[in-house]
Structures are given as C-alpha cells and as structure tokens.
N, C-alpha and C positions, 0 to 999 in steps of 0.2 A: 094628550100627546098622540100622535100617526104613527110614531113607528111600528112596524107589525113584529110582536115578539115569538108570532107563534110557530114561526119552523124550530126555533132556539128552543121555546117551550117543549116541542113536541121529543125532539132531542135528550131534551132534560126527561121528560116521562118518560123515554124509552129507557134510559140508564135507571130511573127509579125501579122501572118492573123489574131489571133486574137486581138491584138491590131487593126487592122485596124477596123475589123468589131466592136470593142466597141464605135469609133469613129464613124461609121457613124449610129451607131443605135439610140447614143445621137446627133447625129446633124439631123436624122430625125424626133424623136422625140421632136427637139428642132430647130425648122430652125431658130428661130428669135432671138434664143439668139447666135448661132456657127456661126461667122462673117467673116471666114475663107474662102479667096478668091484668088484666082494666080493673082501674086503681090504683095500681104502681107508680108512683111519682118518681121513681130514685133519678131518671134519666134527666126528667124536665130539671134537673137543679144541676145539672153537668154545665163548664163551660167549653165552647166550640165557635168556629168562627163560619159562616158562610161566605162562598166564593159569588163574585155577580150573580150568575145564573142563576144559582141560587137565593140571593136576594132580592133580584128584580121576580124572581116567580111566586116568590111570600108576598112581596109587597102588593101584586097584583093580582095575587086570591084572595088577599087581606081584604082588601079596598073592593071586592068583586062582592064575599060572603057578607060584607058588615055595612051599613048604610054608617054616614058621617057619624051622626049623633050615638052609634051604637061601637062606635070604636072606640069612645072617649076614654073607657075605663081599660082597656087594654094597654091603649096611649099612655096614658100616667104610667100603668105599670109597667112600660117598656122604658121609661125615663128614667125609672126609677133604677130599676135593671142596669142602664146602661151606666149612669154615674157609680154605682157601685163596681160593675164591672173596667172602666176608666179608671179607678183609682188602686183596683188589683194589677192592670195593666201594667199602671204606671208602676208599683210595686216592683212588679217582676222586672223591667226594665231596668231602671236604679240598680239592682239586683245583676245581670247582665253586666252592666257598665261597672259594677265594684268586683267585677271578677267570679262573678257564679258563671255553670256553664250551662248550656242551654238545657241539659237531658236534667239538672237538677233543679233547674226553672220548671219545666213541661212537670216533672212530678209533684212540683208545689202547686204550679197550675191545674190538677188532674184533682186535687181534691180539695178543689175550691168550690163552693157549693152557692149559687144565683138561680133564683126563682125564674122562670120561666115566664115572660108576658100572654104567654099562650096558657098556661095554666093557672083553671078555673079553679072557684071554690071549694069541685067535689070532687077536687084529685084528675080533671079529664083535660086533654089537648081541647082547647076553641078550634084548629084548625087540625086536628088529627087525620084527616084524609090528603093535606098538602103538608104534612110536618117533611123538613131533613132528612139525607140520606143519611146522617148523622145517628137522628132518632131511630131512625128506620133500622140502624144496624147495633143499637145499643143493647147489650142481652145477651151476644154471642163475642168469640174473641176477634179483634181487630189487632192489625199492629200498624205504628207509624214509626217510620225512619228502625224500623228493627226490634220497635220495643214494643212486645205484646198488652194490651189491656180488655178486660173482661169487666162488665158488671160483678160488685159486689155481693152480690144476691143469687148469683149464678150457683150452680151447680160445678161448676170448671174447675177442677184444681191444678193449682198451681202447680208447673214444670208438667201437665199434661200433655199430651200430643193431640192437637185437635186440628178442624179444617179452621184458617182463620184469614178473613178479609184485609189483603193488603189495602189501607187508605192509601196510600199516599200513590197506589195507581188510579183509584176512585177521583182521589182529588184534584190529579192530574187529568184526568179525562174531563173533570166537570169543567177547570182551568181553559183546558181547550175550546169547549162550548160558548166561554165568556169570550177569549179570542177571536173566535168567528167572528161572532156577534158583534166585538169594537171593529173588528177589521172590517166587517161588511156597511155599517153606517159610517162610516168612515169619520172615526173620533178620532177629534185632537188629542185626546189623552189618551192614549192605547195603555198605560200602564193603571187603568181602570181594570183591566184584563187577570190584572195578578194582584187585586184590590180583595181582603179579605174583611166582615164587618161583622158582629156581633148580630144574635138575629133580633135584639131589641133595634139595634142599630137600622138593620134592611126594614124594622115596621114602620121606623118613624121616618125614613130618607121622602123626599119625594123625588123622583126620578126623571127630570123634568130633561127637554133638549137640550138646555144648557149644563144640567149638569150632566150628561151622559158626552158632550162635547162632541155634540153636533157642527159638524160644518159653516158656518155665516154665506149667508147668501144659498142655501139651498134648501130646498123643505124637506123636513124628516120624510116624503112619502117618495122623495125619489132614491131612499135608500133600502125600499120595502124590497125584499128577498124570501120568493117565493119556494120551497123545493121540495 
C-alpha cells in the first residue's frame, strides 16, 4: 500500500512523549505509590480498545519488527484473544439491551482479564517500545467519563487526592488524528474515524486501500500529505 502514514504517525509519537512524560512525572512524584516493575504483567490482561491511529501504527510496527513467518505465533495468539474478547463483548451487550446501564457494564468490563498477544512467555511486551497509550498510562490514576481507575497493585488509595490523566481528552485527541487521516485520503467511510478495535483485532486487520476506502479511480499516492 502507497499511502504515506507518517505525518499521522509522527503526530501520534508526539502525543505518546507526552503521555510518557506524564507517567513518569507522577511516578516521580509518586515512587511509593507507582509499583510498576519489568515483569509485571497485571496491565497486559486489561481490556481496552484502540482508536485507528492507534491501530494502523501497531499493525505497522508489527509487520515492520516481525518477518511473516515470525509473527505466526502471535497471530494465533491474537485469534485467540480476539474470540474470547467477542464473546465478553457480546456479553456486555445482551447486558445493555436487558436494561444494565452502561457505568455497570464498563465495571464488569474493568475486570475482565484477556491475555495480551503481545505478551511473551517471560512476562515481557514483544513490542514494548510501540505498546498503547493505554499501557503507557497503566500504574498511575486515569479517569473516563468521571470515573477514576488506578492499577490494583498501586500504592494509590482510594478517595485519595492525586494528579490523574483525563482519557477521554487523550482519546479524543487520538480520535482527531484518525480524522485527519480519513479526511485527508479522502475515504468513503469516514466513520472509520470513530472505529474503535481490540488490539488483537489492529494485529490481525490488514489495512489494505480498500478497506481503508480509498477512492475508485484514484491512486493512494495522490493522497500523500506531506507536513
């Protein structure tokens, strides 16, 4: 595929430094409560969903770091992932539609526990230098839609007053990244834009012109945007 993803890319690495650096300024500020140590697996079995940007930037460090035959066992284990993860989906759904509300959905969701395709046998990310802002922020407190959450493992107590990561302006900014990006190759599906996928899901996509819904009659390269 010609399309050139990397102004979007560069975009996305510049919102990640700063995710990093909010991460390590509450965990210097904070050494006794962020417990966050190599080895720690507790995050890699979290579930969360990536926004495009996000997807197409996994699938194509994926595909960049692993030669074909070296992805295979990842593959399986993102299959794997993904149908277990589909069938809690579909769970919470049913759930939804018989009248649960969604803040008591999201807390059944929060501790649902899916192995990670990216993690190995010895407890370590395979792609830890391009993991989620997700990961990236797991350890310290985050809140979505008003409701705070903090790793289990932390030091943070409960009803504490701490510095804590609003997602849902994170997520909204990433949103906007994917935006661009359909608005500027000019897709048929623009509602690819607000498309949220499981990151077993972003391993196994292939993200091909057609399914990004590319134009007919034009080459992906006369949509390349340079900035």
């Amino acid at each position: 595929m010609d399309v050139d993803f990397s102004p979007y890319f560069k975009k996305y690495e510049t919102l990640i430094k700063t995710t990093d650096d909010i991460f390590m300024r509450v965990k210097n500020d904070y050494p006794e409560c962020v417990k966050c140590t190599s080895g720690c697996d507790d995050c890699c079995y979290a579930m969360f969903d990536l926004t495009l940007i996000e997807a197409l930037y996994l699938n194509n460090k994926f595909k960049a770091v692993f030669e074909a035959q070296d992805r295979v066992i990842i593959e399986e284990r993102a299959n794997r992932a993904d149908r277990i993860i589909h069938k809690i989906k579909r769970s919470a759904f049913n759930k939804l539609e018989k009248g649960s509300s969604e803040a008591e959905i999201l807390s059944e969701l929060a501790l649902q526990h899916v192995r990670c395709p990216l993690l190995n046998d010895n407890k370590m990310c395979e792609m830890y230098a391009f993991r989620p802002a997700t990961c990236r922020l797991y350890g310290i407190p985050t809140a979505i839609n008003g409701r705070g959450y903090t790793c289990g493992k932390s030091g943070f107590e409960p009803g504490g007053t701490y510095p804590t990561v609003n997602m849902d302006q994170l997520f909204s900014r990433l949103q906007q990244i994917s935006a661009e990006l359909i608005f500027d190759i000019k897709s048929r599906y623009v509602k690819l834009a607000d498309m949220l996928v499981p990151l077993s899901m972003a391993l196994l996509t292939d993200y091909t012109e057609e399914y990004l819904g590319i134009n007919d009659g034009h080459k992906a390269g006369d949509f390349r945007i340079i900035r």
